[in-house]
C-alpha positions as CSV (number, residue, x, y, z in Angstrom):
1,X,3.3,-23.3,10.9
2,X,4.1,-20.6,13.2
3,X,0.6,-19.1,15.5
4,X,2.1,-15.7,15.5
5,X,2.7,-14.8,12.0
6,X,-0.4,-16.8,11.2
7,X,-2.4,-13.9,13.4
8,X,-0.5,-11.4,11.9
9,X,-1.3,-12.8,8.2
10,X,-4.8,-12.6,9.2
11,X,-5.3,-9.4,10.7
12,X,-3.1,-7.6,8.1
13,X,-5.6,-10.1,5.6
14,X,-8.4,-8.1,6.9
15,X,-7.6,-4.5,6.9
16,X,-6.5,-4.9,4.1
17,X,-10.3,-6.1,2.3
18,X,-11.8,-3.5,4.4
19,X,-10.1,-0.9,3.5
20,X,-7.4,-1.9,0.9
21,X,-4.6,-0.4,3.5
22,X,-2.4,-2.2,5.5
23,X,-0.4,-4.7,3.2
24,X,3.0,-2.7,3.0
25,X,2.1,0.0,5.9
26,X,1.1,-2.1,8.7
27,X,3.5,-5.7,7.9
28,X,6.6,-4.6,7.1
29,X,6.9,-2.8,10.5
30,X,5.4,-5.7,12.3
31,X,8.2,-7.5,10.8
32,X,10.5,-5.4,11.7
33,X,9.6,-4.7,15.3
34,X,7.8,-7.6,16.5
35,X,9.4,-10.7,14.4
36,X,13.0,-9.2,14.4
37,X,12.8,-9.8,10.2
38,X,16.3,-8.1,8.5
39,X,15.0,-4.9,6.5
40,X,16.0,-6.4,3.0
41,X,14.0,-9.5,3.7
42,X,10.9,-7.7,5.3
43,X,10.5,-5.3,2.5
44,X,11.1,-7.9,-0.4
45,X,8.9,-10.9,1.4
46,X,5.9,-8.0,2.1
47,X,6.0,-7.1,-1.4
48,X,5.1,-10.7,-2.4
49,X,2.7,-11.3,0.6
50,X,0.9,-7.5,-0.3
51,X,0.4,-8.7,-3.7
52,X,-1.0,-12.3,-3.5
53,X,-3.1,-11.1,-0.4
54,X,-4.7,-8.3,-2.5
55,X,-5.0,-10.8,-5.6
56,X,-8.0,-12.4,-4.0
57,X,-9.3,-9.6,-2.9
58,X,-9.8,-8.6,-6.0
59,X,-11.8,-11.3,-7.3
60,X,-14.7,-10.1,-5.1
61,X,-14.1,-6.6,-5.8
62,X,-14.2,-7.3,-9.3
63,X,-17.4,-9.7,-9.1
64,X,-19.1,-6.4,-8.3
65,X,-18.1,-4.6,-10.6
66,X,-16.3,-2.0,-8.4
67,X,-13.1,-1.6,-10.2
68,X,-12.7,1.5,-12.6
69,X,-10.0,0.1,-15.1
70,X,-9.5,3.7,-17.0
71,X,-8.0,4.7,-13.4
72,X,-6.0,1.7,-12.9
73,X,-4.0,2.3,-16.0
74,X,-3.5,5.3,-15.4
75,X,-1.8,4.9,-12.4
76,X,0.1,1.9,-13.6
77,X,1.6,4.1,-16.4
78,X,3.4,6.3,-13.4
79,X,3.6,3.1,-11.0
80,X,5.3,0.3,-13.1
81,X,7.9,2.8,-14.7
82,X,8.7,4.4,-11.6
83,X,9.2,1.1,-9.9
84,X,11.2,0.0,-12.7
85,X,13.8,3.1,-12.3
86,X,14.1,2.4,-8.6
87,X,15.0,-1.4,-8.9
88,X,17.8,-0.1,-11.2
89,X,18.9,2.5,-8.9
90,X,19.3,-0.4,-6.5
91,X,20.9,-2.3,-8.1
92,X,23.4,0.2,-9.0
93,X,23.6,1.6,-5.7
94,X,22.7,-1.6,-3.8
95,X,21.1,-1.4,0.1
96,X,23.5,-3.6,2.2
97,X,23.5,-4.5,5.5
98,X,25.5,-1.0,6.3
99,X,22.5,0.6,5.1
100,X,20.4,-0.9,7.7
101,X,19.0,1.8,9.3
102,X,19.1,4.1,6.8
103,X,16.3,1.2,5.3
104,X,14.4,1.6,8.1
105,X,14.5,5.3,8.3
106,X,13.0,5.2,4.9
107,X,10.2,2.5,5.9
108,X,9.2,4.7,9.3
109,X,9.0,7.5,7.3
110,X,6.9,6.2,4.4
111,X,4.7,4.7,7.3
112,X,4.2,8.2,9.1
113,X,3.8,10.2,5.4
114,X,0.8,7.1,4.8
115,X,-0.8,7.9,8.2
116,X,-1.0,11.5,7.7
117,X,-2.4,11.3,4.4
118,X,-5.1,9.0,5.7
119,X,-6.0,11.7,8.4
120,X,-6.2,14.2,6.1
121,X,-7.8,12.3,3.7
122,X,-11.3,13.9,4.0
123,X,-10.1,17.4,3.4
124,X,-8.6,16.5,0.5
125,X,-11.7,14.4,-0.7
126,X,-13.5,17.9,0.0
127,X,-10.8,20.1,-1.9
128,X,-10.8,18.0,-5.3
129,X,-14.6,18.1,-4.9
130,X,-14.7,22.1,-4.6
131,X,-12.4,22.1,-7.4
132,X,-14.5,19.4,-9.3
133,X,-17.6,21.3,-9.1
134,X,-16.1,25.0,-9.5
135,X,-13.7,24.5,-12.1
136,X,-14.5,20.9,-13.8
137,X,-13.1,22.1,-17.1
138,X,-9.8,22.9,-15.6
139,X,-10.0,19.8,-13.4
140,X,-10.2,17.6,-15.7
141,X,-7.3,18.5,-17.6
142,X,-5.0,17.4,-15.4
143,X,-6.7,15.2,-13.8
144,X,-4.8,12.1,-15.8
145,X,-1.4,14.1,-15.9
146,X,-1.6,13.7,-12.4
147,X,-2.8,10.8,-11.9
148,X,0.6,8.9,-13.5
149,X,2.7,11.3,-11.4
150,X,0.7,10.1,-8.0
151,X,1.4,6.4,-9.7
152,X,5.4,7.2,-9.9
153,X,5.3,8.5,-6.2
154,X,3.7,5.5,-5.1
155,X,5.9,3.4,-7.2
156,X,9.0,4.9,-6.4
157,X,8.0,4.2,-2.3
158,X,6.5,0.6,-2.7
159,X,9.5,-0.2,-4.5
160,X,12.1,0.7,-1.6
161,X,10.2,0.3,1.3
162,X,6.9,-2.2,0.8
163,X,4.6,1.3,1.8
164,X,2.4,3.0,0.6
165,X,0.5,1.6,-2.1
166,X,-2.9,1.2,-0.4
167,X,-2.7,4.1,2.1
168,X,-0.8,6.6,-0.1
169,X,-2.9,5.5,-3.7
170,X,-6.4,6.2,-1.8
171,X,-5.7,9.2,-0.4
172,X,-4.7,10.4,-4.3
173,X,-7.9,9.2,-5.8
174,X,-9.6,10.6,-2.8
175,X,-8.4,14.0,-4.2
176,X,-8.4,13.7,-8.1
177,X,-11.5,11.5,-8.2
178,X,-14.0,13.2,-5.8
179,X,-17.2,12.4,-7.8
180,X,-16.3,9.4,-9.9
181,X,-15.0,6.9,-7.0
182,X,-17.3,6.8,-4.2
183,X,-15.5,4.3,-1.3
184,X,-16.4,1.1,-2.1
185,X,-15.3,1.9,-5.8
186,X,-11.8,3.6,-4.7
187,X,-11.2,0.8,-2.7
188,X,-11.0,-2.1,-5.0
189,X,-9.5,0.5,-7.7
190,X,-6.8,1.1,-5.2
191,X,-6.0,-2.6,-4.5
192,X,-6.2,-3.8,-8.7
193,X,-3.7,-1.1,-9.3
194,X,-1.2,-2.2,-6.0
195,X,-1.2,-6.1,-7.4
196,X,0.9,-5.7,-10.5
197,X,3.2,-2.6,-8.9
198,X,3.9,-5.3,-6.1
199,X,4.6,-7.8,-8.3
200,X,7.0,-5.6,-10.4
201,X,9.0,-5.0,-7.0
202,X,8.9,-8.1,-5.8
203,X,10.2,-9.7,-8.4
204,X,13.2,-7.1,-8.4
205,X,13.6,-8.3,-4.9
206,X,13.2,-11.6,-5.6
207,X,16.3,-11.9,-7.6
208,X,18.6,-9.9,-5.0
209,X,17.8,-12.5,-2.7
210,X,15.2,-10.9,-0.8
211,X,12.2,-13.0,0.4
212,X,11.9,-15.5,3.0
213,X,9.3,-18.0,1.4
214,X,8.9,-19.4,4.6
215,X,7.7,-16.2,6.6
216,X,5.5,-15.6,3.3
217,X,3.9,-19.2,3.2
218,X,3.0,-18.8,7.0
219,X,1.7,-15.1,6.4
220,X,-0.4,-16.1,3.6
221,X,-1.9,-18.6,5.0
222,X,-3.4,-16.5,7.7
223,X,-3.9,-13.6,5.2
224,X,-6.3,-15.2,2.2
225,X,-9.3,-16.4,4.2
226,X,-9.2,-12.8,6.1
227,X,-9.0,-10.6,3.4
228,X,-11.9,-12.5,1.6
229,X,-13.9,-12.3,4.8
230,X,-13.0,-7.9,4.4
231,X,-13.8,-7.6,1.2
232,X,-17.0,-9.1,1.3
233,X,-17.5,-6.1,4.1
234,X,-16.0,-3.6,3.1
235,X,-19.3,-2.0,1.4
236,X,-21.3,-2.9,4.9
237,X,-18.9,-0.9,7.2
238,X,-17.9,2.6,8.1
239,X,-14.8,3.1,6.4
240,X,-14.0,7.0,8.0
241,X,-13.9,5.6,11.4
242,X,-11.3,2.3,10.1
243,X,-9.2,4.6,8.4
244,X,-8.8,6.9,11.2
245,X,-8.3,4.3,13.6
246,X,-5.2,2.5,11.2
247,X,-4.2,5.9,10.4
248,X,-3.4,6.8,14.5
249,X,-2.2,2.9,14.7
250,X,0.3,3.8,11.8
251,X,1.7,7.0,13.1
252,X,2.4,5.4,16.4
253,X,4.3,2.5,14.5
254,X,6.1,5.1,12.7
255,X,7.5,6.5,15.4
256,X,8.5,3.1,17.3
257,X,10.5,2.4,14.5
258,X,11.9,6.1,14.2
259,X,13.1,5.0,18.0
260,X,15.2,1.9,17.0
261,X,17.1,3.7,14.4
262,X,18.0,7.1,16.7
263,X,21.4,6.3,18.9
């Protein structure tokens, strides 16, 4: 076992139940900058750790009934085909190690396009609700259309970089459900729809050779007990004030990593 990832499992773990951010936005660049992890390898092992992490959290979302399955499947009909199209555009055009930083150009930037959406999260929440309430009809007529186009964006960035599908997914069901998913609901929505997206990409990754089930093993091992422990909070604690906080955390991460790549 190794104390650092262990930590890092767990406090990834925990964001992550409390506010269903944080598996793909906030690991991937801790492998990258703190553990020195090759880009292939951190974006393929997060995928995996992001999705087993988020499993169990959603056995306690779903003991409460939070979940809004109509949602979900929506967003998995843009998500899943989306993420299927990228893994064959990988393949075909595979990201070696020349592409390096062009990998990690793409990660950073996913990461700083997450944190801004979280920051502007609550005037989008009060956008879609003006809209909601002053033009429902309209509203709700594309409100599935583009739903399964927020589920391809999000599956076409999970899929190359890790990011996105916590951060990115509740900021668009911030916006396009206003009424119907108050926090605690739009969380564990969110996370139910990032397991099998994850799972899709990681398993792409899986057979390029991309996870380290070493790395994994130690990060889930910190990761399960701690995202129990924030799920089981997540309805108790203020979730505009978390958000905000990850969301500056993210942005300067973002940039660190923008750093590394510049000559």
């Amino acid at each position: 076992m190794d104390g650092p990832l262990l930590v890092a499992g767990a406090v990834t773990g925990l964001l992550v139940g409390l506010t269903g951010v944080g598996g793909g936005a906030l690991m991937t660049p801790l492998l990258l900058l703190v553990f020195g992890v090759a880009p292939l390898s951190a974006v393929g092992t997060d995928l995996w750790f992001a999705a087993i992490t988020k499993l169990f959290a959603t056995r306690v979302h779903h003991k409460h009934d939070l979940i809004d399955w109509q949602v979900v499947k929506r967003l998995w009909t843009g998500s899943l085909s989306a993420s299927v199209l990228t893994l064959l555009w990988m393949k075909l055009q595979p990201v070696d190690e020349s592409a390096v930083n062009l990998l990690k150009t793409a990660v950073a930037a996913a990461v700083m396009l997450t944190s801004v959406g979280m920051l502007f999260q609550k005037q989008l929440h009060a956008l879609g609700r003006r809209l909601r309430t002053t033009d429902g009809e309209h509203f709700k007529a594309v409100q599935g259309p583009l739903t399964v186009l927020a589920g391809a964006v999000l599956g076409f960035l999970v899929t190359l970089t890790s990011v996105g599908a916590g951060a990115l997914g509740a900021v668009f069901l911030a916006y396009l459900y206003p009424l119907r998913l108050p926090p605690p609901r739009l969380i564990a929505t969110d996370i139910v729809h990032a397991i099998p997206l994850a799972l899709f990409a990681g398993a792409g990754h899986l057979l390029m050779g991309n996870v380290n089930f070493g790395l994994l093993g130690n990060l889930l091992l910190g990761s399960i007990p701690a995202v129990l422990a924030g799920a089981m909070l997540s309805a108790r604690l203020p979730h505009a004030l978390l958000r905000a906080i990850l969301a500056l955390v993210l942005m300067s991460i973002g940039l660190k990593l923008v750093t590394t790549v510049l000559p």
